[in-house]
C-alpha positions as CSV (number, residue, x, y, z in Angstrom):
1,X,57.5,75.3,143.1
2,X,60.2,72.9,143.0
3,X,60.9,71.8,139.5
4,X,60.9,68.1,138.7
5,X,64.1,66.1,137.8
6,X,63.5,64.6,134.1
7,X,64.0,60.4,134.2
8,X,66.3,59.2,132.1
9,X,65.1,56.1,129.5
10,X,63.7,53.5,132.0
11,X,62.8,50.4,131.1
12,X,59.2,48.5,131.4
13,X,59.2,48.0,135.6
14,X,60.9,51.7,136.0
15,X,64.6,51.0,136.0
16,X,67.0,52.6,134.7
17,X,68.1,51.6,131.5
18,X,71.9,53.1,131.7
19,X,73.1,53.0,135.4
20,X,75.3,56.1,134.3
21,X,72.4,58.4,133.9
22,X,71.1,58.1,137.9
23,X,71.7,61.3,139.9
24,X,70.9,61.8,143.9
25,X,68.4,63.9,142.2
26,X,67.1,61.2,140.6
27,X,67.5,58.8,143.3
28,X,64.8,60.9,145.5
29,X,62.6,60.6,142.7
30,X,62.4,57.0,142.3
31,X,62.0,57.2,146.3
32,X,59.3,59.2,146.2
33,X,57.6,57.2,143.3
34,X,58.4,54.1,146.1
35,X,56.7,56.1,148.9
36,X,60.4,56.2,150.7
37,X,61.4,59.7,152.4
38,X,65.7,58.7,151.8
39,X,67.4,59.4,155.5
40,X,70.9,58.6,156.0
41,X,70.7,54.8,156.1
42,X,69.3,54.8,152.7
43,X,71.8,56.9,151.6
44,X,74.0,54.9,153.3
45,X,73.0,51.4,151.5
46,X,72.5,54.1,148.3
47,X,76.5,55.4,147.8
48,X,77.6,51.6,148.4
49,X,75.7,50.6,145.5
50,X,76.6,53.4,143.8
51,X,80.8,52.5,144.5
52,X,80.8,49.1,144.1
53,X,79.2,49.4,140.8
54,X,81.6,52.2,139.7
55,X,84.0,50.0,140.7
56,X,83.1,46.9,139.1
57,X,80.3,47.3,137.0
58,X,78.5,44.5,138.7
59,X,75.3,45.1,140.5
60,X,76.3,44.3,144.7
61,X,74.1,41.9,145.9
62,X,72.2,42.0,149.4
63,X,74.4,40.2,151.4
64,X,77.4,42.1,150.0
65,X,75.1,45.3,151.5
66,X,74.6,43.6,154.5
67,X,78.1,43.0,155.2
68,X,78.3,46.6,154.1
69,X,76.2,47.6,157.1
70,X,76.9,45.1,159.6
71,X,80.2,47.4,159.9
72,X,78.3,50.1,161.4
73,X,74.7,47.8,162.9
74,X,76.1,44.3,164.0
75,X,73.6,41.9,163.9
76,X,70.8,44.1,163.1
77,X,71.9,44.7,159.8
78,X,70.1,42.5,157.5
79,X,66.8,43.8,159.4
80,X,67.7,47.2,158.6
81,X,68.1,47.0,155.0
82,X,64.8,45.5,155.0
83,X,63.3,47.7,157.4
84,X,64.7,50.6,154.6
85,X,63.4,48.9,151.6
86,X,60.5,47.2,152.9
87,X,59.7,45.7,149.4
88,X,62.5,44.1,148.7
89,X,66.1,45.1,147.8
90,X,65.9,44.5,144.1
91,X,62.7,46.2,143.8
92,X,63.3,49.1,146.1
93,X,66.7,49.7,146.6
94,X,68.2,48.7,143.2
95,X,65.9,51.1,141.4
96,X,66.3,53.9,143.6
97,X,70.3,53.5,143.8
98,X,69.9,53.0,139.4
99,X,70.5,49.9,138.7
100,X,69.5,47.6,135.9
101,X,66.6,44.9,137.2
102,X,69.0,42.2,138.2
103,X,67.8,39.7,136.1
104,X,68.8,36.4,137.9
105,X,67.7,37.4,141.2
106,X,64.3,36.7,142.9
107,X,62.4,40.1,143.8
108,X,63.6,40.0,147.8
């Protein structure tokens, strides 16, 4: 049986508390917990979040994912991330990829 990855300190709605702590591991959890099987798209959307905050600490928007994937989808993009995350990219994506709840942003 496959053993469980512990979750780090999260905080009331499930995110985590210290981006630093996420883990692919962990990521598939939260998916899971979302009712998300990851594929490479996720993954996709998932590492770019992931770089942009090592980079600059700063939480990537949608439409900087978006941009992100239009390299690869065209047009199509912005459906697609949607499509991925089908309950929004803060409340979906951001959680899975570790993120702090963006706390200005709307829950789309």
């Amino acid at each position: 049986m496959e053993t469980a990855t512990p979750i780090p300190e999260t905080d009331a709605e499930g995110y985590l508390v210290e981006p630093q702590d996420w883990s692919e591991a962990l990521a598939e959890t939260f998916a899971q917990q979302e009712n998300i099987t990851l594929g490479d798209d996720h993954w996709d959307v998932i590492r770019f979040m992931r770089e942009e905050y090592d980079e600059n600490q700063v939480i990537p928007d949608a439409r900087h994912v978006i941009k992100h994937l239009s390299k690869r989808l065209g047009t199509d993009a912005r459906k697609r991330l949607f499509d991925l995350f089908p309950y929004g990219y803060v409340k979906q994506a951001c959680k899975i990829a570790g993120m702090k709840r963006p706390r200005a942003w709307s829950t789309g």
